[in-house]
C-alpha atoms as one frame of an Amber mdcrd trajectory, in Angstrom:
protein
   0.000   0.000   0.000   1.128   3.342  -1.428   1.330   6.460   1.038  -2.399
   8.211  -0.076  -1.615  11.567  -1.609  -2.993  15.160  -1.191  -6.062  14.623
  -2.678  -7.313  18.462  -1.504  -8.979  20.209  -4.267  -9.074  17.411  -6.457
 -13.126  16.097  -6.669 -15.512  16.319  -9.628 -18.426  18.747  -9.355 -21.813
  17.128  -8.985 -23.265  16.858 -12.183 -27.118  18.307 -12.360 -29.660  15.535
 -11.477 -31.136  15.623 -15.214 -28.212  16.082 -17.229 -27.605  12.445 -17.974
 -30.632   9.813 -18.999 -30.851   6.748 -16.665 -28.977   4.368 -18.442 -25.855
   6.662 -18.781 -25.371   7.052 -15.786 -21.921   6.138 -14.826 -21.580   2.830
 -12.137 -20.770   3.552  -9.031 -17.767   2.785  -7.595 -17.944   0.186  -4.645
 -16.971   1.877  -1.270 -15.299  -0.175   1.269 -12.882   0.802   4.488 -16.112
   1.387   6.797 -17.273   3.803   4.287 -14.528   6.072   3.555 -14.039   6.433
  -0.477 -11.775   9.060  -0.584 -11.688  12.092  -2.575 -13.206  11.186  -6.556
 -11.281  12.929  -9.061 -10.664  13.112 -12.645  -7.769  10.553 -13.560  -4.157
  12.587 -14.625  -2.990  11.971 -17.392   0.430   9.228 -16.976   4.217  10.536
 -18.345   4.743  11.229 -22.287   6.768   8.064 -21.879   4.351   5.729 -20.520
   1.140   6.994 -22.486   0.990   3.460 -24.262   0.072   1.807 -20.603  -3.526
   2.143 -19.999  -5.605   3.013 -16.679  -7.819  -0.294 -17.057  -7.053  -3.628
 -18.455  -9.498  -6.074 -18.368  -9.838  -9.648 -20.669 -11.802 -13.137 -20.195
 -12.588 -16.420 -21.916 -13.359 -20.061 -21.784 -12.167 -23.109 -22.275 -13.098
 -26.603 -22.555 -12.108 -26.930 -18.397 -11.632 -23.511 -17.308 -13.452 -20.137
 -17.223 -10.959 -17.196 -17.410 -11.109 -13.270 -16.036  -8.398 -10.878 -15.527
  -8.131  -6.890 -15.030  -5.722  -4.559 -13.861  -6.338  -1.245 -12.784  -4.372
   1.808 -11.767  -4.741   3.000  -8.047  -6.127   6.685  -6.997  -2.379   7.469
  -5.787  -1.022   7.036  -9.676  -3.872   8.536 -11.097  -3.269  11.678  -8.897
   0.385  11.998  -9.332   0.377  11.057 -13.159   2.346   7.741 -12.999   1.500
   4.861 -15.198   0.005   1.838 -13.747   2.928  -0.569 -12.950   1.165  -4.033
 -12.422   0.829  -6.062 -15.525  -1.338  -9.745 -15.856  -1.396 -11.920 -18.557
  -2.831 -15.291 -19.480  -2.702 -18.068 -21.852  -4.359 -21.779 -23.574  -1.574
 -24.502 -23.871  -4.170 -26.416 -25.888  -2.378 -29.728 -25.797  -3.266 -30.353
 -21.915  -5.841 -27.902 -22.136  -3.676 -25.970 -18.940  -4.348 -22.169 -18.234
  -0.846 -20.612 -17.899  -0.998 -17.416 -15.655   1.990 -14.245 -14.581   1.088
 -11.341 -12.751   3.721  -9.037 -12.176   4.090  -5.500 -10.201   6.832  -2.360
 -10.213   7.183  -1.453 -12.937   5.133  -1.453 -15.747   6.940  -2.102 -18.773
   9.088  -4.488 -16.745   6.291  -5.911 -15.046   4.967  -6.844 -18.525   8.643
  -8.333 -19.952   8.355 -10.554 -17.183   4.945 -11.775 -17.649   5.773 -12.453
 -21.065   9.143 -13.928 -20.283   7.051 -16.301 -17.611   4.305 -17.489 -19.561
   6.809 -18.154 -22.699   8.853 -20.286 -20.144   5.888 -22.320 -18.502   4.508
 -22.938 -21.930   7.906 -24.417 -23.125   8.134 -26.499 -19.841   4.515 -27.427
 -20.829   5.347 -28.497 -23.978   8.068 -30.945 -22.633   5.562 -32.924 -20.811
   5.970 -34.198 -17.629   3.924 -33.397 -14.121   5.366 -31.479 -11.487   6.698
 -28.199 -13.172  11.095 -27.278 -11.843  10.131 -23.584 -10.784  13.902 -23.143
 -10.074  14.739 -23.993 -13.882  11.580 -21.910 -14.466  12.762 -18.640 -12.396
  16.402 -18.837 -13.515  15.086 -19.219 -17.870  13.233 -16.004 -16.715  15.866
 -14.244 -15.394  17.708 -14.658 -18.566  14.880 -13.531 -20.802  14.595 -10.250
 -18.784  18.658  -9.935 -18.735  18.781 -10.099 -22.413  16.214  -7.341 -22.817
  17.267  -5.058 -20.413  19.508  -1.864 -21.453  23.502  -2.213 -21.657  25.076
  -0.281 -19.169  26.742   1.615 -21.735  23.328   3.230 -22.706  22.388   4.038
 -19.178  24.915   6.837 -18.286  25.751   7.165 -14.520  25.317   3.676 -13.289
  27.151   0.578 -13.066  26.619  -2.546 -14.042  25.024  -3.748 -10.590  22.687
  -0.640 -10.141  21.564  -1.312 -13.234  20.797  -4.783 -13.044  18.900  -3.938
  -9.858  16.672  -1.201 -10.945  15.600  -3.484 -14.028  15.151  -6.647 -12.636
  13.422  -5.165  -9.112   9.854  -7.005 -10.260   7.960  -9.152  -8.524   6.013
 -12.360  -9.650   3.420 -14.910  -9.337   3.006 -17.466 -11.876   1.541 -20.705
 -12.562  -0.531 -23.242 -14.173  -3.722 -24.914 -13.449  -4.388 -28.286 -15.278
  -7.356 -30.172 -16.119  -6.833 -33.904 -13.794  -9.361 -36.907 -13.303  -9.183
 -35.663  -9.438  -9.966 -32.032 -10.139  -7.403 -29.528 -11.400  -4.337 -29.143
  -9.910  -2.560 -25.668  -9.790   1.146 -25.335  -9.171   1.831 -21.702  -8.870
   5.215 -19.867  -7.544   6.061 -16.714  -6.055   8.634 -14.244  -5.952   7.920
 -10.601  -4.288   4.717 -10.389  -2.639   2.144 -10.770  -4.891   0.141 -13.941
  -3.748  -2.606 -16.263  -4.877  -5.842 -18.020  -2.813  -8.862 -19.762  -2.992
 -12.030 -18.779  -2.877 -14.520 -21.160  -1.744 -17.372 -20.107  -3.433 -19.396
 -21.568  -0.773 -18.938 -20.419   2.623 -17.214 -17.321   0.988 -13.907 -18.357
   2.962 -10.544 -17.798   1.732  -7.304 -20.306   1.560  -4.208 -17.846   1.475
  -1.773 -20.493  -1.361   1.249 -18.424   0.500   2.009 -16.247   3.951   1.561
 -12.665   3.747   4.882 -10.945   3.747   5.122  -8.010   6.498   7.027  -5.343
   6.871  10.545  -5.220   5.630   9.651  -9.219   4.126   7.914  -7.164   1.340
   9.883  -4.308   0.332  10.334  -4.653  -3.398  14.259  -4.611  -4.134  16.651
  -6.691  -5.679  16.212  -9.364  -2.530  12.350 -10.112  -3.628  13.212  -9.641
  -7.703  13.204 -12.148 -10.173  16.955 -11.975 -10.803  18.041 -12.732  -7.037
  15.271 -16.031  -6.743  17.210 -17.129 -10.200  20.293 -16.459  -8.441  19.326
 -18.070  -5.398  18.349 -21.609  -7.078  21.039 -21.821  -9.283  23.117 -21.873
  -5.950  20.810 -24.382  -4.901  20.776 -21.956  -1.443  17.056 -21.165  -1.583
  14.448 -22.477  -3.987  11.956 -20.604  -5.021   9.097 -20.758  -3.197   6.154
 -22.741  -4.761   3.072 -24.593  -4.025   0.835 -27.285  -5.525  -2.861 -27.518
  -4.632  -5.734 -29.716  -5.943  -9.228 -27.038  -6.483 -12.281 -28.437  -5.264
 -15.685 -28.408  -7.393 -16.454 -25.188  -5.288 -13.147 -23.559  -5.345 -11.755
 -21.150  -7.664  -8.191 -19.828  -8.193  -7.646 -15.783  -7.356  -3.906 -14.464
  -8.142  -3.089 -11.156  -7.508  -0.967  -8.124  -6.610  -0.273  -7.196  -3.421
  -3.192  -3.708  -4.552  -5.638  -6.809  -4.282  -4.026  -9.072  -1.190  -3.471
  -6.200   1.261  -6.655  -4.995   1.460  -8.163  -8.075   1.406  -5.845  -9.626
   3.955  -7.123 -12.991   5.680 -10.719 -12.156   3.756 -13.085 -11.680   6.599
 -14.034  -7.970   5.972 -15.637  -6.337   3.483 -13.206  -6.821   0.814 -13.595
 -10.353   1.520 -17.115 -10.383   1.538 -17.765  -7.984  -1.661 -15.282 -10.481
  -4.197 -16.583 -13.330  -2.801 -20.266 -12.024  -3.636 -19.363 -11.363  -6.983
 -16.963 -13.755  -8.189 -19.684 -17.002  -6.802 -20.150 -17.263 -10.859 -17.502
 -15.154 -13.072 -18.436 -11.721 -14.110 -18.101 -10.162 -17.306 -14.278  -8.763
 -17.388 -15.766  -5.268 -17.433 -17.898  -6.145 -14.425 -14.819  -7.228 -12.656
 -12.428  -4.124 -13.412 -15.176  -2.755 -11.942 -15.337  -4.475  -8.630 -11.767
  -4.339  -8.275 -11.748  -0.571  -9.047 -13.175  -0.400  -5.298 -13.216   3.042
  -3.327 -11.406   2.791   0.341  -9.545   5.830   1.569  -6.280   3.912   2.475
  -6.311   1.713  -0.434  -4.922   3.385  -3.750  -2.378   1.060  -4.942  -2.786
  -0.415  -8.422  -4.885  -3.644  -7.758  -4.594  -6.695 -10.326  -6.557  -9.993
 -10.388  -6.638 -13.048 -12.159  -9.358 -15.873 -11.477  -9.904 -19.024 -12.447
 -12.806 -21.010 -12.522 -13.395 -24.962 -13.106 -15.828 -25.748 -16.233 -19.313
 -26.565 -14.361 -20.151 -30.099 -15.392
């Protein structure tokens, strides 16, 4: 969670009761933290050099097994101080096992994207080579290498050396799995590096199964200690492997994975965070109905929030 900004000065004027026809009016955000939204405002406009990174991403489809949804949305703390939105999601079909391959990455953006591409490239390859229980070490170090080949040479970034370079490019965190179709139910094997995280919903009893501990305090600072680069590092010297679970979803379960916008405030999922997702994720939404929902108003929560959820075919 971001420091909230000045927001002083900031909100929209009412508009007049009759200037709009019912079914233009806009939707109203969702207002959580015991009913404080925060100041509404007119979004700023990001830097000249990020205006190819959206305010809202949002995507879905279905497969044979699995129904997909993912959105991303910038938090009230970039949209006031005109940064870009730095978390990034992306999934994919490897149609041969009919698996949903998943990455959701945060800080920054365009990095946060190379990785998610870099991941999903690698799991899809490891898919390809058949096999059950994916080598997230292999998987985290192949990703490393992908982002090291795309990053800047230290030539072109005047003023820094080779290791503060390599540092500020590689300081992403990730979450990234699969979730395969199995006689027993689908199994997910998901990893994590940062703290980004990943749960499931029982769509039941609206109770939540945290897939890793939250990280506190100093445990989730994002620098080169939680990046990509230094979990790669780590399992090649066979000192630390990256950490990684594998799970079995029941018929009422569903997959969530998310950034750390979405897992703080939702924390162990007793409170009204909790309680609104699980309300509206029981059967998936349309992806605009879920950038929605995750575009939620609370006064001390304006980090960028991404989801991605994944839902068993109902047979």
């Amino acid at each position: 969670m971001t420091q909230s900004p000045d927001y002083h000065g900031a909100a929209l004027a009412a508009a007049p009761d009759d200037a709009t026809p019912d079914d233009a009016v806009p939707w109203p955000r969702t207002t959580v933290d015991s009913g404080r939204p925060g100041a509404e405002f007119e979004p700023r406009p990001p830097g000249q050099s990020v205006f190819d990174v959206p305010d809202t991403e949002c995507d879905g489809w279905s497969t044979p097994d699995f129904t997909v949804r993912s959105a991303s949305v910038r938090g009230a703390g970039h949209r006031f101080s005109r940064e870009a939105r730095r978390d990034c999601a992306r999934v994919a079909w490897h149609e041969a096992s009919g698996a949903v391959v998943f990455a959701v990455a945060d800080e920054p953006q365009q990095r946060a994207a190379q990785a998610c591409r870099a991941a999903i490239d690698q799991l899809l390859c490891l898919l390809a080579q058949g096999g059950g229980v994916l080598d997230f070490d292999s998987f985290a170090h192949h990703t490393a290498e992908r982002l090291r080949r795309l990053a800047p040479s230290t030539e072109a970034v005047t003023g820094t050396t080779a290791g503060t370079m390599a540092a500020d490019w590689y300081a992403t965190t990730l979450v990234a799995g699969v979730v395969q179709p199995e006689p027993g139910g689908p199994r997910i094997q998901v990893c994590r590096i940062g703290d980004s995280g990943a749960w499931l919903l029982d769509r039941t009893t609206g109770s939540y199964h945290a897939l890793f501990r939250a990280k506190k305090g100093s445990d989730s600072d994002i620098d080169p200690l939680t990046s990509v680069t230094a979990a790669a590092a780590a399992a090649a010297a066979a000192t630390e492997p990256v950490e990684h679970v594998v799970e079995h979803l029941t018929g009422s379960e569903i997959l969530l994975v998310g950034s750390n916008g979405f897992g703080d405030p939702l924390g162990d999922g007793d409170g009204a965070v909790g309680e609104l997702f699980a309300r509206h994720l029981t059967v998936p939404p349309t992806p605009l109905r879920l950038a929605h929902v995750l575009d939620f108003a609370g006064q001390r929560f304006d980090d960028d929030r991404t989801l991605v959820g994944v839902w068993p075919a109902d047979r």
